[in-house]
C-alpha positions as CSV (number, residue, x, y, z in Angstrom):
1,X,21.1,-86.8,37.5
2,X,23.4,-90.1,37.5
3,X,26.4,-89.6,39.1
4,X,29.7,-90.5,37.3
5,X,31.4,-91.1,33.8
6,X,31.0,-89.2,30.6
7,X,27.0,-89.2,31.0
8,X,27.3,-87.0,33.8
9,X,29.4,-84.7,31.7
10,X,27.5,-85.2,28.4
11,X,24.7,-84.1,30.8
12,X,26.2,-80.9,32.1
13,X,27.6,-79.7,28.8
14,X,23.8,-80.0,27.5
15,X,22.7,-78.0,30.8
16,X,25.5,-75.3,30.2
17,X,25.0,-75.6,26.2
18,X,20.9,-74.6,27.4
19,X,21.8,-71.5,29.1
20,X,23.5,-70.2,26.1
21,X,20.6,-71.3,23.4
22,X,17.9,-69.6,25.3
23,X,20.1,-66.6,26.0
24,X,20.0,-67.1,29.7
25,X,23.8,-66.2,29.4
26,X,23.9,-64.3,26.3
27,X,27.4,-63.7,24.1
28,X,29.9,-61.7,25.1
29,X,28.4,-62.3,28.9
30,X,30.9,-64.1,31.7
31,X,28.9,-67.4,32.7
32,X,29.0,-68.2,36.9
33,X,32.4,-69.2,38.4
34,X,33.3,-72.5,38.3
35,X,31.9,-73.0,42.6
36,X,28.8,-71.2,41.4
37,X,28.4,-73.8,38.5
38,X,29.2,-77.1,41.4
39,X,26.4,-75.5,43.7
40,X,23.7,-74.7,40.8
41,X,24.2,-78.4,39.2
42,X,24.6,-80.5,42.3
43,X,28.0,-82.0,40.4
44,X,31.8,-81.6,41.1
45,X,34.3,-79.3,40.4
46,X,36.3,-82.2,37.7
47,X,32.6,-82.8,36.0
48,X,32.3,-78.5,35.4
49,X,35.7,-78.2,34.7
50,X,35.6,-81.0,32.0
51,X,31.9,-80.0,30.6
52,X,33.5,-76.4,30.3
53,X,36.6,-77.4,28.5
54,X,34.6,-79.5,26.0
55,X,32.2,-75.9,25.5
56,X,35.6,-73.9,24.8
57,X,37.2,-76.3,22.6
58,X,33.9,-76.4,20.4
59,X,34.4,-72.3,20.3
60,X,31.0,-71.7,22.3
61,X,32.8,-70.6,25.2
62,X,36.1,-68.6,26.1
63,X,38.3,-68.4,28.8
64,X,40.6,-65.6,29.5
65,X,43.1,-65.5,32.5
66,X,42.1,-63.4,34.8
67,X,38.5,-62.7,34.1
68,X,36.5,-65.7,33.6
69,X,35.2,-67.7,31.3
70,X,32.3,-65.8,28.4
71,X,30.1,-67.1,26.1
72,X,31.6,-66.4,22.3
73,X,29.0,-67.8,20.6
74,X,25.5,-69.7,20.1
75,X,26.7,-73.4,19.2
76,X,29.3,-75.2,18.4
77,X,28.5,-74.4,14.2
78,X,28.7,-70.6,15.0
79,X,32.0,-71.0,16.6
80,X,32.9,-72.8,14.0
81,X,32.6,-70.6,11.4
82,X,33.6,-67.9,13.8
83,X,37.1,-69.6,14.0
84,X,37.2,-69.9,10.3
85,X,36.5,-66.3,9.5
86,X,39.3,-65.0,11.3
87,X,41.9,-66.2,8.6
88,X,39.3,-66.1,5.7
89,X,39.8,-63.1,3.1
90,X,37.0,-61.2,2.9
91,X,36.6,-62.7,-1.1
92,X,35.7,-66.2,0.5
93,X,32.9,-64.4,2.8
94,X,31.6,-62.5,0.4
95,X,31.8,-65.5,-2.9
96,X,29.7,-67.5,0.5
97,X,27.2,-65.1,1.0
98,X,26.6,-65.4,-2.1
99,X,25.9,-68.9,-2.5
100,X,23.3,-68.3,0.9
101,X,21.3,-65.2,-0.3
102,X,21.3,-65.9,-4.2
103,X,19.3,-68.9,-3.7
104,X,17.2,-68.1,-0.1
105,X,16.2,-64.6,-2.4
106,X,15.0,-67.1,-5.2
107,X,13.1,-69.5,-2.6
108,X,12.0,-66.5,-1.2
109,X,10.1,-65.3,-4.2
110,X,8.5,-68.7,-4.3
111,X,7.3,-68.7,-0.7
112,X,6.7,-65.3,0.7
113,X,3.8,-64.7,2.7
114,X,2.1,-61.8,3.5
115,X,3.6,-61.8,7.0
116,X,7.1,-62.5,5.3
117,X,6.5,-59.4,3.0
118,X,5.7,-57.0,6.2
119,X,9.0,-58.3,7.6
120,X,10.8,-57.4,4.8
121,X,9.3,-53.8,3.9
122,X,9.2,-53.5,7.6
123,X,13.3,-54.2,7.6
124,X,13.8,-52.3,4.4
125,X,12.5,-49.2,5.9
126,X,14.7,-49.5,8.8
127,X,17.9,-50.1,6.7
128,X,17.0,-46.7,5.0
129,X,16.6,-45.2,7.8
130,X,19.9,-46.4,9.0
131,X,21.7,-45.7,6.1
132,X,20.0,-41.8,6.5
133,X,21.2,-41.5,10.0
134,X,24.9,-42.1,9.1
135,X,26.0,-44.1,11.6
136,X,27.6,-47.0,10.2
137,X,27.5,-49.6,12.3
138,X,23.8,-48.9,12.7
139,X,23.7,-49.5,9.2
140,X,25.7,-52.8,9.2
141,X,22.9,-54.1,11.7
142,X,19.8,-52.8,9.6
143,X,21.5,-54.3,6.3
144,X,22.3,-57.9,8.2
145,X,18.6,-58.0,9.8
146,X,17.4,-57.2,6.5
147,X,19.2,-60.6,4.3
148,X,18.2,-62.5,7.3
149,X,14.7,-61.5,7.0
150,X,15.1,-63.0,2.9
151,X,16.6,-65.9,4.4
152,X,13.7,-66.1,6.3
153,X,11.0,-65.6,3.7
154,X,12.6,-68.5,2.0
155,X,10.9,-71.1,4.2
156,X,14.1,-73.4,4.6
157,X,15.3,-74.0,8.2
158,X,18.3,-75.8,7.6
159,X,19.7,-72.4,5.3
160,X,18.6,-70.2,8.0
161,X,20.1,-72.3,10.5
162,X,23.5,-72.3,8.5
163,X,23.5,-68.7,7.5
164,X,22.6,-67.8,11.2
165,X,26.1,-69.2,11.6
166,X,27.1,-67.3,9.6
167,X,26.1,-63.6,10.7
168,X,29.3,-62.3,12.2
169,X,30.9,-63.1,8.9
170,X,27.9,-61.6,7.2
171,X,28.4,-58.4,9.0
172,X,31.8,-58.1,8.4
173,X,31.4,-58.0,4.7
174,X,28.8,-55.4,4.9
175,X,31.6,-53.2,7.0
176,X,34.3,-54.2,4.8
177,X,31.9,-52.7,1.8
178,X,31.1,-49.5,3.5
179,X,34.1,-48.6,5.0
180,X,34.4,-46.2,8.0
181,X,31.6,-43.6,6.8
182,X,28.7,-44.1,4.8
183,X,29.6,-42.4,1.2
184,X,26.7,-42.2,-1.5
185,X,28.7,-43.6,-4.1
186,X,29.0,-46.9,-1.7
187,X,25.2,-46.7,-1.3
188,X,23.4,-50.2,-3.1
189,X,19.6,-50.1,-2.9
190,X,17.8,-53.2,-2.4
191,X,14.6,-52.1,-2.6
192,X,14.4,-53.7,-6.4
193,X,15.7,-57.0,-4.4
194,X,12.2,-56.8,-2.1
195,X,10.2,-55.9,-4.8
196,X,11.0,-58.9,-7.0
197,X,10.6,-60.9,-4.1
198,X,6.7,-59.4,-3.8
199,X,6.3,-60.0,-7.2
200,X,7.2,-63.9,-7.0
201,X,10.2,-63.1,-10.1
202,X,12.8,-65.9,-8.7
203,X,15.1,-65.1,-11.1
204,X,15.0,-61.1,-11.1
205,X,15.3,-61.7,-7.1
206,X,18.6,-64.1,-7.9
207,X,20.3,-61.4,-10.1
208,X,19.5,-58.6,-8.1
209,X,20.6,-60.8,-5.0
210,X,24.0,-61.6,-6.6
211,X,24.3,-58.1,-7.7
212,X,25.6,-56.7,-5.4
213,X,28.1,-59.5,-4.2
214,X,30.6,-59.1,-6.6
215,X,34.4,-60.0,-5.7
C-alpha cells in the first residue's frame, strides 16, 4: 500500500468502506478502536483518523463519545437518505414509495420468473403469517421483505439499489400505517398485488401497487 497523501486515505476508506459492504462489521456494530485499525492496516493513526472522519461525514459511520465509533449504515446513499428521513413527514416517504413500487410492481409483471414468483408467494406467506402472529414489528419486517422482493422481480438493479436505500424509510411508513397493534380494520391484503404480478397485468399490478399508498 503506498505510503502517504490522500491515496493512502482514499485507500483505507475503501478498506474500512469493504468491511461494512460485506457485513464483516454489520450496522449498528462498533468497528475496532482506532490502535486496532493502525495494527490491522499497517498505516498511522492521522491516515485512520482521517479515513474514519470522511466514513462519518458520508453518514456510514457514527461516533459517539464514550463508546466508539458504529457502523449506521451500508454506503454513503443509505446514509444519505437516512439523514433525510429524519426531518421528512411521513407524506414525502410514503408519496416516494410510491414512485419506487408503482413502477418496480409494473416491471415486475413484465419480468417475473418462476424463481421471482416463489419469492414472492414464498414472502407473501410469511407476511400473513406475521400479520397472524400479532406482533408488529414482525409484521413491519415481513411487509418490507415482501416490496423488496417486487422490487426485485422487476429486473432493474439501479431501482433496487436506490430503494435498498431506502428501507429504513420504507419501514417506517409501514409502522406509521399500523400503529402500535395490528387492528383488522388497518389490515391491506396484497395478495391481489402478487397475483397480478403472476398473471403479467402491468397495469392491474400498478393500481393495486399505488393502492394502498395513499397520502
Amino acid at each position: 500500500m503506498p505510503r502517504g497523501g490522500p491515496t493512502l486515505v482514499r485507500q483505507v476508506i475503501d478498506e474500512l468502506r469493504e468491511q461494512v459492504t460485506t457485513g464483516a462489521w454489520p450496522v449498528g456494530g462498533r468497528i475496532p478502536t482506532e490502535p486496532q485499525l493502525v495494527e490491522a492496516l499497517g498505516v498511522g493513526r492521522n491516515t485512520v483518523r482521517e479515513a474514519v472522519r470522511a466514513l462519518v461525514h458520508a453518514g456510514v459511520l457514527e461516533c459517539r463519545q464514550g463508546s466508539g465509533t458504529y457502523v449506521v449504515s451500508t454506503d454513503e446513499l443509505s446514509g444519505a437518505v437516512s439523514r433525510r428521513l429524519a426531518s421528512a413527514r411521513v407524506a414525502e416517504a410514503v408519496e416516494v414509495r410510491r414512485a419506487f413500487e408503482v413502477e418496480a410492481a409494473r416491471l415486475a409483471a413484465q419480468r417475473r420468473t418462476q424463481q421471482d414468483m416463489a419469492a414472492l408467494d414464498g414472502a407473501l406467506a410469511d407476511r400473513e403469517a406475521a400479520w397472524r402472529s400479532g406482533r408488529v414489528a414482525d409484521f413491519v419486517e415481513a411487509d418490507a421483505v415482501l416490496h423488496a422482493a417486487i422490487v426485485a422481480a422487476a429486473h432493474n438493479e439501479m431501482l433496487a439499489e436506490l430503494y435498498a436505500s431506502f428501507g429504513a424509510a420504507t419501514r417506517a411508513t409501514i409502522a406509521e400505517g399500523v400503529g402500535g397493534e395490528l387492528h383488522h380494520d388497518r389490515y391491506v391484503d396484497h395478495g391481489r398485488l402478487v397475483a397480478a404480478i403472476r398473471a403479467g397485468d402491468a397495469e392491474l399490478a400498478a393500481t393495486e401497487a399505488g393502492a394502498f399508498l395513499e397520502v
